[in-house]
N, C-alpha and C positions, 0 to 999 in steps of 0.2 A: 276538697278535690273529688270530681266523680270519679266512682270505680266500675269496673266493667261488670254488667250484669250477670256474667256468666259466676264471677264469684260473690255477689252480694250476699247476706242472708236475707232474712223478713222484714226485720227492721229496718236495713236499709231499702230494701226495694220500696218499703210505704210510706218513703221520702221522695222518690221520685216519680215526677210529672213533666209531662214538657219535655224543655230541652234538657235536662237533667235526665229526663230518661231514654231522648235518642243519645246522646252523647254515650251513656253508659252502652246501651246495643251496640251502637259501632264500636265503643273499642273493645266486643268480645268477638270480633272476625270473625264472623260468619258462625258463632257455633251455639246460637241460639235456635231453641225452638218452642214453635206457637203450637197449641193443640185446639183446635172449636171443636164444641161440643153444643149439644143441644139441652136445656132444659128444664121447656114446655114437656118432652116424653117422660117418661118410667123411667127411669136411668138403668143403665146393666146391673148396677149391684141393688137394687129395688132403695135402699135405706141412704144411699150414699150419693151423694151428686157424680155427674158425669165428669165437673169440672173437678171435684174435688180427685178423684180416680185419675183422670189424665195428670194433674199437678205429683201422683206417688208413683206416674211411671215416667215421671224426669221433665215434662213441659216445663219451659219459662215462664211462658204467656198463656194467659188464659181468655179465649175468644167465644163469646156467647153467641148462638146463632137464633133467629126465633125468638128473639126475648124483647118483651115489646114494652117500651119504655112506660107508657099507660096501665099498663093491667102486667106488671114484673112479677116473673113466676122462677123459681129455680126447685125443681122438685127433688128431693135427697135433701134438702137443705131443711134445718129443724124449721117445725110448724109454729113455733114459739117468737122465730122472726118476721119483724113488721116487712112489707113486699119492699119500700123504701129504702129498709135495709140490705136489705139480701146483698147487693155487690159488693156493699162492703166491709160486709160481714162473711163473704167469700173470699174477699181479697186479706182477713184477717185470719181466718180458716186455713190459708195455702200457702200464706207468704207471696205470695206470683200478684205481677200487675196484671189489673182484668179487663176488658174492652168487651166491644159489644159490636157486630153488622149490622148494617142499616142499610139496606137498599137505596139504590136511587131508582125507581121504574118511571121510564118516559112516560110522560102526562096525554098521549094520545095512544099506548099502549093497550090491546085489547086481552082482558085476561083469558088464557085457554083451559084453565084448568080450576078445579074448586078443593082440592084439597089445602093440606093443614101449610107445606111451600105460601101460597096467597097471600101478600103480603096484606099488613093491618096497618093504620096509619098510626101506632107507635111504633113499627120498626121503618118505617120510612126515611128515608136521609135529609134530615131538617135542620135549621138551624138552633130551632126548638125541642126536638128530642134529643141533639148532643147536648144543650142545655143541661137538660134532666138527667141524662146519663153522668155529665161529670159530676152530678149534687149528688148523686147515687152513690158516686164512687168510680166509676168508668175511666180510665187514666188513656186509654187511646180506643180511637174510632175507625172500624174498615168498611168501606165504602163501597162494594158490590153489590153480586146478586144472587137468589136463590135460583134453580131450576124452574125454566119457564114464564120467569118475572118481568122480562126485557126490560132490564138495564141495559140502555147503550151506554159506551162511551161519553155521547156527549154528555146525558143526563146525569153520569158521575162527575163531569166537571162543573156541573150546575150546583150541583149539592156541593162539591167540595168549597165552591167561593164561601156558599151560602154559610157552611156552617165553622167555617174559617173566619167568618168575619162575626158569626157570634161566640165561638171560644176562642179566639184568639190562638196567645199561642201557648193555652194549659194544654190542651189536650196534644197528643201525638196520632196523627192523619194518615189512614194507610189508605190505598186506594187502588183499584182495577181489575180485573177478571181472571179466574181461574176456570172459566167454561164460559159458552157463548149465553148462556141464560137465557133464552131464548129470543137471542136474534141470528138469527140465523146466517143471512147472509155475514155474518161478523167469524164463523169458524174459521180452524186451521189458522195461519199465521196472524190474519186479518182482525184476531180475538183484542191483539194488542199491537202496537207497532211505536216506533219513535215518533212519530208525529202526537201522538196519543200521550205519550209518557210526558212528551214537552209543553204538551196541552195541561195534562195531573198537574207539573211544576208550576206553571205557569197562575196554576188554580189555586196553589197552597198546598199541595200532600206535603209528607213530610217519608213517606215510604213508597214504594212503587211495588204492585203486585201483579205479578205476570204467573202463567201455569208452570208447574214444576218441566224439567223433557221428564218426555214419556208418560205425561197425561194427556195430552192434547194431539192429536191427530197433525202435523207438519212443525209441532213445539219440540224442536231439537236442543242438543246440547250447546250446539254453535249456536243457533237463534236464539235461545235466551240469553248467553254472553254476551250474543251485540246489542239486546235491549238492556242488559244490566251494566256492561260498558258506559252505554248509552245516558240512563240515568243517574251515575256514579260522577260523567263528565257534567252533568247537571247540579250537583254536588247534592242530591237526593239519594237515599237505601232505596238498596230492593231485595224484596220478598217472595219467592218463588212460593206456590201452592199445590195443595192435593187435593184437588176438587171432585172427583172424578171416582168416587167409591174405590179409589184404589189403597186408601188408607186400610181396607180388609183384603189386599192383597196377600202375596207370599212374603216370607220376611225377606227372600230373595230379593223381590221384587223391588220393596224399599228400602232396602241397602242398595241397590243399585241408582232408585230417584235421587237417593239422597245425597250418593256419590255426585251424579251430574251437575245435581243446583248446586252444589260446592262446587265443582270445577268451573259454573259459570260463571262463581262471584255471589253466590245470593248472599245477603247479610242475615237474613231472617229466614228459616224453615215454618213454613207450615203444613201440618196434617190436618186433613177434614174429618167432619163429623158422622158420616155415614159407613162405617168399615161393616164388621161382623153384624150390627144393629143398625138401625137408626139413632143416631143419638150422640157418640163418641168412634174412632177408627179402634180397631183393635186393640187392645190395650195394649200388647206385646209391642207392636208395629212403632209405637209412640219410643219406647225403649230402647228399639234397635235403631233407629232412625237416627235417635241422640247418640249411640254408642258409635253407628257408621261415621258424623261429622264432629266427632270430640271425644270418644274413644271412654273405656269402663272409669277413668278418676271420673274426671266432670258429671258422669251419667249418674253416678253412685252419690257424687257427694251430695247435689240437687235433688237428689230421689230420698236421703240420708239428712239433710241439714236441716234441724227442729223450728218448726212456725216461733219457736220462744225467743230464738237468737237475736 
């Protein structure tokens, strides 16, 4: 029988895949949470990975951004691991299921920018590099985009058949925007809507990701409920996000997001990876975040419960 994620330990979490492991998320209502981190960078603690850091300030899930399935880097992580391994020798390191982003950027998209953001055609949204990520270890795939990238909408629904119909139904598919990515005319409400979401379903997600209130410019507390309403009567999660460098916010600040994406229904919390640094949100932020939607037991025991279990 599955058990809810929110009390598994180690061992159990690196049994589940698939529907085994949305089954487990949903029945921890709503009081999961996901941390992305980056790391291609330095990590904050120089020696220690980003991901590993965010997994000892209470994260579920651990979301790789930048990590490109071709040339896999995790820097903190020992040098003594082949690149092959890394995720899943991450995912043995943290206890936590570990996934990966992957862009979809529309194929007539013009890039504006030359920085390290630019995507590489290993993080690309293929059916061929989720391939590779689940041989890795990767147990679910999020399907956005970075700053600048233009990811439309459609072009996530393109990727999502695509690589729904090469993993089937191992991997767990999250999918949609937490910033406009650079399409612009796409801000404010327009980032996501239910036509959109019915679109994701339609394509195979298995999660629905919309901006947390109070990152996005007209992303209220009532408008994300009626998108997460919306996807719930689709019988698909949704995942509220922090896109928006506010994960190096006040802790005020997220206790209050985190307040709202719980009253709107989110199933899944995510914090983003650019807070005080580049690279992971504040460390603290990830802590309190847990502590606002499940309160000091669950935060302690997740933060407290040994990888040996």
């Amino acid at each position: 029988m599955t058990k809810r994620y929110l009390d598994c330990s180690a061992s159990e979490i690196a049994q589940l895949q698939g529907q085994s492991l949305l089954d487990s998320l949903r029945m921890s209502e709503g009081r999961i949470v996901m941390a992305e981190t980056i790391g291609a960078l330095q990590p904050m603690l120089v020696s220690v990975s980003n991901a590993e850091l965010a997994a000892s300030q209470s994260a579920d899930l651990l979301l790789l951004n930048l990590f490109d399935a071709d040339q896999p880097e995790i820097k903190g992580m020992p040098e003594t691991i082949a690149a092959n391994d890394l995720l899943q020798q991450l995912a043995k390191f943290t206890g936590r299921s570990v996934g990966v982003n992957l862009e979809a950027v529309a194929p007539d998209f013009q890039q504006s920018h030359q920085d390290f953001w630019q995507v590489s055609a290993g993080r690309l949204a293929t059916g061929e590099n989720a391939q590779k990520l689940f041989a890795m270890g990767a147990r679910f795939i999020t399907i956005t985009g970075n700053p600048g990238n233009g990811v439309s909408n459609e072009a996530i629904s393109h990727s999502l058949r695509s690589i729904r119909e090469a993993v089937g139904n191992e991997m767990v598919l999250i999918a949609g925007k937490m910033h406009a990515a650079g399409i612009l005319r796409s801000g404010s409400e327009k980032i996501i809507t239910q036509a959109d979401i019915k679109e994701f379903a339609d394509s195979g997600v298995d999660i629905v990701l919309i901006p947390a209130p109070g990152t996005i410019a007209g992303i209220s507390q009532e408008y994300a409920a009626s998108l997460i309403d919306y996807a719930h009567d689709l019988g698909i999660m949704a995942m509220t996000a922090i896109g928006t460098s506010q994960e190096g916010a006040s802790v005020e600040s997220i206790r209050q997001i985190a307040l709202m994406s719980k009253m709107a229904g989110a199933d899944i919390h995510h914090i983003g990876d650019t807070g005080c640094s580049i690279g992971i949100a504040a460390p603290e932020n990830i802590r309190e975040y847990s502590i606002a939607i499940r309160g000091v037991r669950h935060t302690y025991a997740r933060m407290a419960r040994s990888v040996c279990r």
